[in-house]
N, CA, C and O atoms as a printed pandas DataFrame, in Angstrom:
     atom_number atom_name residue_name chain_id  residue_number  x_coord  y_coord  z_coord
0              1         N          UNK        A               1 -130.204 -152.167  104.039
1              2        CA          UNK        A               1 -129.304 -151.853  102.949
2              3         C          UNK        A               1 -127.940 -151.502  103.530
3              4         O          UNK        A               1 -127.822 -150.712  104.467
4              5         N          UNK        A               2 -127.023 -152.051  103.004
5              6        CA          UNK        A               2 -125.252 -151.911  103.275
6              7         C          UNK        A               2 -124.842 -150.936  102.330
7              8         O          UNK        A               2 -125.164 -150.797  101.150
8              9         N          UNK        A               3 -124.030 -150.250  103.097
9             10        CA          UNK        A               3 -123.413 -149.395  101.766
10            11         C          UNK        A               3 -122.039 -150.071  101.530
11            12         O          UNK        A               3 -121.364 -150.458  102.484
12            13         N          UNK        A               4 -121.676 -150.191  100.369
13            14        CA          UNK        A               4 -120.314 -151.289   99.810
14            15         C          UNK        A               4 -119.113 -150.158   99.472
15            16         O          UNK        A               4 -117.999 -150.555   99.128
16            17         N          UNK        A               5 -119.348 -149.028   99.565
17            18        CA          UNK        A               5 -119.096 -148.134   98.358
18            19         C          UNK        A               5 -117.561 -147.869   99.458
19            20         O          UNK        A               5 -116.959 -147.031   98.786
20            21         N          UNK        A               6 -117.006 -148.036  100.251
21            22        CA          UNK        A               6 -115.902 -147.913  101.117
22            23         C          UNK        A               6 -115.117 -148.953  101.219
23            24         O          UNK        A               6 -113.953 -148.642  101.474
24            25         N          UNK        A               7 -115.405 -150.540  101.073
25            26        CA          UNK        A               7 -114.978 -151.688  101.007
26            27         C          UNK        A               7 -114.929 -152.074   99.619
27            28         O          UNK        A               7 -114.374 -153.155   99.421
28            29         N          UNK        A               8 -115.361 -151.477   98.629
29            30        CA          UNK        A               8 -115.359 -151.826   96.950
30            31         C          UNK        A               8 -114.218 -150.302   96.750
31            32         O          UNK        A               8 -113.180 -150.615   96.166
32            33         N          UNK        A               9 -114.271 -149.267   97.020
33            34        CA          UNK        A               9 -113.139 -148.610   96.639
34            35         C          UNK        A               9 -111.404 -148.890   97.839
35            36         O          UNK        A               9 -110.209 -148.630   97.702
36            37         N          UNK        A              10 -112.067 -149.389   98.667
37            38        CA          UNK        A              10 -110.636 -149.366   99.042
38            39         C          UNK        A              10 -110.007 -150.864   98.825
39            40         O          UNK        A              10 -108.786 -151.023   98.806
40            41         N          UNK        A              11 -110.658 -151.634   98.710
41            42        CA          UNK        A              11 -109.780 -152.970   97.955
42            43         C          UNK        A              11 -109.197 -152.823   96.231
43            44         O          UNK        A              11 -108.336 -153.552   95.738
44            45         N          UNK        A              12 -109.821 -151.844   95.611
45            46        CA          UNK        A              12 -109.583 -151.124   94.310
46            47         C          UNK        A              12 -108.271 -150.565   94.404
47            48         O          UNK        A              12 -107.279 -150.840   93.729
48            49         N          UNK        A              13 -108.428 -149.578   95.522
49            50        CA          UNK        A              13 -107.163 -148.914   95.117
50            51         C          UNK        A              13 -106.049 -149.621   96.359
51            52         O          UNK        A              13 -104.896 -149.190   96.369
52            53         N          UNK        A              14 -106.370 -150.476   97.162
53            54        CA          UNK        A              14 -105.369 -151.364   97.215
54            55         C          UNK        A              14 -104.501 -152.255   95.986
55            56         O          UNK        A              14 -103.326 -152.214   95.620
56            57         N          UNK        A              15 -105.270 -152.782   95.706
57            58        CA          UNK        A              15 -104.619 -153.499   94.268
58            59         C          UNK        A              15 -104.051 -152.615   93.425
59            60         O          UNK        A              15 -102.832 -152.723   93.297
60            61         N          UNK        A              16 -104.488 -151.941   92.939
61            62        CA          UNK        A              16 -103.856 -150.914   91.914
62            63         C          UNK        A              16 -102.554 -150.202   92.426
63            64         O          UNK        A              16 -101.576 -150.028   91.699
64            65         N          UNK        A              17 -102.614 -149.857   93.563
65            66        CA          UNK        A              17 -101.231 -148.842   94.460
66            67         C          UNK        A              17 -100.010 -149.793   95.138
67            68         O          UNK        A              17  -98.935 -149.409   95.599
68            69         N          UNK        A              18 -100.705 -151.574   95.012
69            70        CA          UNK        A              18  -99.485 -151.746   95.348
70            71         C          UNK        A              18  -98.299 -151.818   94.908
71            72         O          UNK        A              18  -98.268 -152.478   93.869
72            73         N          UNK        A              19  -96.906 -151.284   95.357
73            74        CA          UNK        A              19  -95.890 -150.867   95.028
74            75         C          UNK        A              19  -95.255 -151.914   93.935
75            76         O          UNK        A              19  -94.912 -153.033   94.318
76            77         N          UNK        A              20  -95.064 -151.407   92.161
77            78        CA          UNK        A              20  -94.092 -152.713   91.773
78            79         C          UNK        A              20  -95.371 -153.847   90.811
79            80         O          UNK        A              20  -95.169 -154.808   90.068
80            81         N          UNK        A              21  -96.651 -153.183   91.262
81            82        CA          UNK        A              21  -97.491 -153.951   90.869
82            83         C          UNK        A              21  -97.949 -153.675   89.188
83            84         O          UNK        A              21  -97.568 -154.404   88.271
84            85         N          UNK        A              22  -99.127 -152.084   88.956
85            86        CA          UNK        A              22  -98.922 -152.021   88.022
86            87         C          UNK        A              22  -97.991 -150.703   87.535
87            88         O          UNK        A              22  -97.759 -150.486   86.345
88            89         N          UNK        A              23  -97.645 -150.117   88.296
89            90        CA          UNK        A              23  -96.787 -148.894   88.369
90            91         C          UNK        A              23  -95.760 -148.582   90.236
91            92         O          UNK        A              23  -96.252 -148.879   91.324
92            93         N          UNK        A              24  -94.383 -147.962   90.044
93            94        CA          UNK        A              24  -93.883 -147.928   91.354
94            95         C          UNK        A              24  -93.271 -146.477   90.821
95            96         O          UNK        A              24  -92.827 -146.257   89.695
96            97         N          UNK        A              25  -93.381 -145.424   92.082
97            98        CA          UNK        A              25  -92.675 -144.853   92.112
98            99         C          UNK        A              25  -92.525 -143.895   93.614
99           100         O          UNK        A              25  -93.426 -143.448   94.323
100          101         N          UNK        A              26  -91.380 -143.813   93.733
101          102        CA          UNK        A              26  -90.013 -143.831   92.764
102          103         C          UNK        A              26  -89.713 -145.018   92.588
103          104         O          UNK        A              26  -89.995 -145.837   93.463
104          105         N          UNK        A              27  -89.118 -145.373   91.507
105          106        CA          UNK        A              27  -88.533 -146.720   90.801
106          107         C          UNK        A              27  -87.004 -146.812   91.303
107          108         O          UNK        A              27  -86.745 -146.041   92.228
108          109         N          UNK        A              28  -85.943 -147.629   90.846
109          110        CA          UNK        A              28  -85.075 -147.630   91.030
110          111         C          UNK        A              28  -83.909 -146.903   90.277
111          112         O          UNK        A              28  -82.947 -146.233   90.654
112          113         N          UNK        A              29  -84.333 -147.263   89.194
113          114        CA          UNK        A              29  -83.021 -146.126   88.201
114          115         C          UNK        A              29  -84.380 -145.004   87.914
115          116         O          UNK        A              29  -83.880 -143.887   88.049
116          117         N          UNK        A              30  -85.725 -144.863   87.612
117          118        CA          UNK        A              30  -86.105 -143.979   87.214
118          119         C          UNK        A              30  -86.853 -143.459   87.861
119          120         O          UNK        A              30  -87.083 -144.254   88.772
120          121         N          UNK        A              31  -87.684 -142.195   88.069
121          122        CA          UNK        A              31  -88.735 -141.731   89.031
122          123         C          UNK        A              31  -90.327 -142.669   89.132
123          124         O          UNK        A              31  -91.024 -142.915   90.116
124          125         N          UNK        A              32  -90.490 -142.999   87.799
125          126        CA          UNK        A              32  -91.691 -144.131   87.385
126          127         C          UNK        A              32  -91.133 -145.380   86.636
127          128         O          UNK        A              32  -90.284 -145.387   85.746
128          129         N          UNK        A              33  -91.770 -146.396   87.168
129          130        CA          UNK        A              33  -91.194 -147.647   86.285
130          131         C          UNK        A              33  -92.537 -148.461   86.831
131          132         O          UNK        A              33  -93.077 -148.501   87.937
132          133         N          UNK        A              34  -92.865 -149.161   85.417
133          134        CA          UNK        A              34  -94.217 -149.839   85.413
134          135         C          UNK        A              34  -94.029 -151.475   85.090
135          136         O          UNK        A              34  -93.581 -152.011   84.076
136          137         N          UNK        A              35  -94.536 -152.060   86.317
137          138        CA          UNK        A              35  -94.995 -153.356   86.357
138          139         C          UNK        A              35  -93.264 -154.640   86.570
139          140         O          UNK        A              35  -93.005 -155.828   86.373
140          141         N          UNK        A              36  -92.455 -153.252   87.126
141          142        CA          UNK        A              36  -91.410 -154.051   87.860
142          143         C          UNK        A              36  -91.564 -155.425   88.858
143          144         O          UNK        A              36  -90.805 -156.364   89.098
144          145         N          UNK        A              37  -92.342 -155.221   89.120
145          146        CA          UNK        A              37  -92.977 -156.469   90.351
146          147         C          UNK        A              37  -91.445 -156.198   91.696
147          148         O          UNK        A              37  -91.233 -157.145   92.453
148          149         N          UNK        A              38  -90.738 -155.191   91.807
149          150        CA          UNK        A              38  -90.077 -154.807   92.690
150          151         C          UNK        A              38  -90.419 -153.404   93.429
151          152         O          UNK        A              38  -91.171 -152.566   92.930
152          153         N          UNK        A              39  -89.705 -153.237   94.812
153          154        CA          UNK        A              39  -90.349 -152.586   95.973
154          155         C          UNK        A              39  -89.405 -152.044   96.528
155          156         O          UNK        A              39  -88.376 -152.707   96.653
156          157         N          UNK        A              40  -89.448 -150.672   97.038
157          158        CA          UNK        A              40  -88.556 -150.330   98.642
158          159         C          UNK        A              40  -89.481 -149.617   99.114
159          160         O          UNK        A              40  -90.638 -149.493   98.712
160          161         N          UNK        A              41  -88.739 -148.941  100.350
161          162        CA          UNK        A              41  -89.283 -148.871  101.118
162          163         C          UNK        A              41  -89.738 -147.168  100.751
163          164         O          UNK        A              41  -90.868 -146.793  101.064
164          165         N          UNK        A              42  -88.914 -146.359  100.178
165          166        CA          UNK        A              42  -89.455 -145.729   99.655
166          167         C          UNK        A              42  -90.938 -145.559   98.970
167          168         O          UNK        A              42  -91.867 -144.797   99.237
168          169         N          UNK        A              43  -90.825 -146.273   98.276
169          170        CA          UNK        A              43  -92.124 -146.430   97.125
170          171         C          UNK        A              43  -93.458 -147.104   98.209
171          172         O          UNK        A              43  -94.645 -146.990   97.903
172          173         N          UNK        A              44  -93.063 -147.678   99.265
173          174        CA          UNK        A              44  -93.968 -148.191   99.860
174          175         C          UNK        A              44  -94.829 -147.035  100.404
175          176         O          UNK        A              44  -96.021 -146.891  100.133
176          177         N          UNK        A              45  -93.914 -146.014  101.406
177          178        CA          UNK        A              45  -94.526 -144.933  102.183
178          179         C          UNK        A              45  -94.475 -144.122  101.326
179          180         O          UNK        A              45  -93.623 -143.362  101.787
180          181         N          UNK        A              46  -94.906 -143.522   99.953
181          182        CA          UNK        A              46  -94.994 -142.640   98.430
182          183         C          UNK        A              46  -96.480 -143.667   98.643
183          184         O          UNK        A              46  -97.329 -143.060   99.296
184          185         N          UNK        A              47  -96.879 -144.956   98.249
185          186        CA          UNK        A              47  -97.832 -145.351   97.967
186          187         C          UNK        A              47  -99.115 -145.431   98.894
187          188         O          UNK        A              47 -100.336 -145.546   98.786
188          189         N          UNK        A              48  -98.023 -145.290   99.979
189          190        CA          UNK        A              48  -99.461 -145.219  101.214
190          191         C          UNK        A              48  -99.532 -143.984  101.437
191          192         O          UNK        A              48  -99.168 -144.000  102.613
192          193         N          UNK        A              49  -99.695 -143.079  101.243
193          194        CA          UNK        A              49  -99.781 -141.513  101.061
194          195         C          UNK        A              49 -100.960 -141.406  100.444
195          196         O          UNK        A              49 -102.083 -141.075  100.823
196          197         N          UNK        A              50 -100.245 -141.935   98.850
197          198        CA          UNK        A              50 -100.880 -141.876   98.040
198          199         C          UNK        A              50 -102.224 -142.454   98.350
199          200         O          UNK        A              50 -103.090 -141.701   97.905
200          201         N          UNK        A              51 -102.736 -143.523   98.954
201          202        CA          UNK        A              51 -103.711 -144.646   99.130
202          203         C          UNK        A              51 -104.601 -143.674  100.030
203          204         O          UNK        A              51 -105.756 -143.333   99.775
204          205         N          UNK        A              52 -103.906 -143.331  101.032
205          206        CA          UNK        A              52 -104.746 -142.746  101.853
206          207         C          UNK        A              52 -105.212 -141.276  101.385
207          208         O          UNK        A              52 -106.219 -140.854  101.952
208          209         N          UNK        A              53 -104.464 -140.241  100.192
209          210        CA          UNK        A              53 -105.710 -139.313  100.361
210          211         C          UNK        A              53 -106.393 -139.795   99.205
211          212         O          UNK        A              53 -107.340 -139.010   99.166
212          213         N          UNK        A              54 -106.542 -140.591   98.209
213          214        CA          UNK        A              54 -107.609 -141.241   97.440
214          215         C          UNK        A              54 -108.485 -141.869   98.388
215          216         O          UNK        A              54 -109.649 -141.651   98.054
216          217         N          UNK        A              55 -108.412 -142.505   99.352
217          218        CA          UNK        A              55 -109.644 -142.746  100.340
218          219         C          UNK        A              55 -110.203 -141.480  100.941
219          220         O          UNK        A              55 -111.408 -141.416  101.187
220          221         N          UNK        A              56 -109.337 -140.396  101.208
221          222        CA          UNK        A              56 -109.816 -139.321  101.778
222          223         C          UNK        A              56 -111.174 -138.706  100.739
223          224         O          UNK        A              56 -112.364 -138.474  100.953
224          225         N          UNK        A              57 -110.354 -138.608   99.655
225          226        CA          UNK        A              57 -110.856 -138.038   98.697
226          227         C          UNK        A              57 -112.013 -138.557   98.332
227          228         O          UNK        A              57 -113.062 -137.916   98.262
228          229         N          UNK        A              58 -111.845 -140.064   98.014
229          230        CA          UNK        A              58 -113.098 -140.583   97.837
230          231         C          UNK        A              58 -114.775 -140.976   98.687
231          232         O          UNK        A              58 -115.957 -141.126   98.377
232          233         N          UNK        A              59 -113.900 -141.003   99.892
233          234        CA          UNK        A              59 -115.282 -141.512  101.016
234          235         C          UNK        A              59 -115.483 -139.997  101.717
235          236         O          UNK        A              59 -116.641 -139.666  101.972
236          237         N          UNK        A              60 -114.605 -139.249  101.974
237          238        CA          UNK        A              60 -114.946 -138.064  103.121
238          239         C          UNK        A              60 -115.200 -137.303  102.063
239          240         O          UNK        A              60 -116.398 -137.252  101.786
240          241         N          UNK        A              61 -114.236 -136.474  101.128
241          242        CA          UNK        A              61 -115.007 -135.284  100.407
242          243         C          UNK        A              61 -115.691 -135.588   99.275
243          244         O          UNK        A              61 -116.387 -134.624   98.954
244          245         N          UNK        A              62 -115.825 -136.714   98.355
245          246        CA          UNK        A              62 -116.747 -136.714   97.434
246          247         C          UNK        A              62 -118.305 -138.050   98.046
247          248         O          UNK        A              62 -119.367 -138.485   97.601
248          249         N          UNK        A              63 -117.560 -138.158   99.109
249          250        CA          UNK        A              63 -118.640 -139.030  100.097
250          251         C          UNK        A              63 -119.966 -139.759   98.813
251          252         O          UNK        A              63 -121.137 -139.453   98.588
252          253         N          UNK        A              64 -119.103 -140.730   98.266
253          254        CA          UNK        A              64 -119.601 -141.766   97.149
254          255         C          UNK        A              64 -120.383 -142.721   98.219
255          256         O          UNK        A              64 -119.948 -142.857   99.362
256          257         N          UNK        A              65 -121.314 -143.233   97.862
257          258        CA          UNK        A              65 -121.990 -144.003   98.023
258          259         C          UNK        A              65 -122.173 -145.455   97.434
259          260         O          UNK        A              65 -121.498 -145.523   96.406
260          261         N          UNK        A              66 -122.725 -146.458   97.651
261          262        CA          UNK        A              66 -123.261 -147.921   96.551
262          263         C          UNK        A              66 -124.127 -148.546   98.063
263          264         O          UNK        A              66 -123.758 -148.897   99.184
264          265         N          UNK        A              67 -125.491 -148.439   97.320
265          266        CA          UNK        A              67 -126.260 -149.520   98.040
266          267         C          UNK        A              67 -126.562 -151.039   97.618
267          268         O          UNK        A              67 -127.244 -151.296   96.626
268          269         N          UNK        A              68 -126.124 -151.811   98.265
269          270        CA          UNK        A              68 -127.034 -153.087   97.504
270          271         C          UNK        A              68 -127.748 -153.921   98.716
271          272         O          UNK        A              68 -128.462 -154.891   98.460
């Protein structure tokens, strides 16, 4: 048995956090702006922050699981 539950949440919240995609912030004129499909570099290192303690959060302290 594989556990999926680290490779199914972190391609999740890849997609979802990338910058510009369905939400960016900081935005450009505003602090949030949704589904701009635009990026800096700002919002990039805000999103990988962000990415990484939702992985923290999710695999080390609520240590989720999925067997298949």
């Amino acid at each position: 048995m594989k556990d999926w539950a680290a490779p199914l949440i972190a391609s999740a919240l890849f997609a979802f956090l990338s910058p510009g995609l369905v939400f960016q912030m900081p935005g450009k004129e505003r602090p949030l702006e949704f589904m701009n499909m635009k990026t800096n570099i700002a919002s990039m290192f805000l999103h990988a922050v962000i990415y990484g303690l939702l992985l923290i959060l999710f695999l080390i302290i609520l240590d989720i699981h999925i067997y298949a």
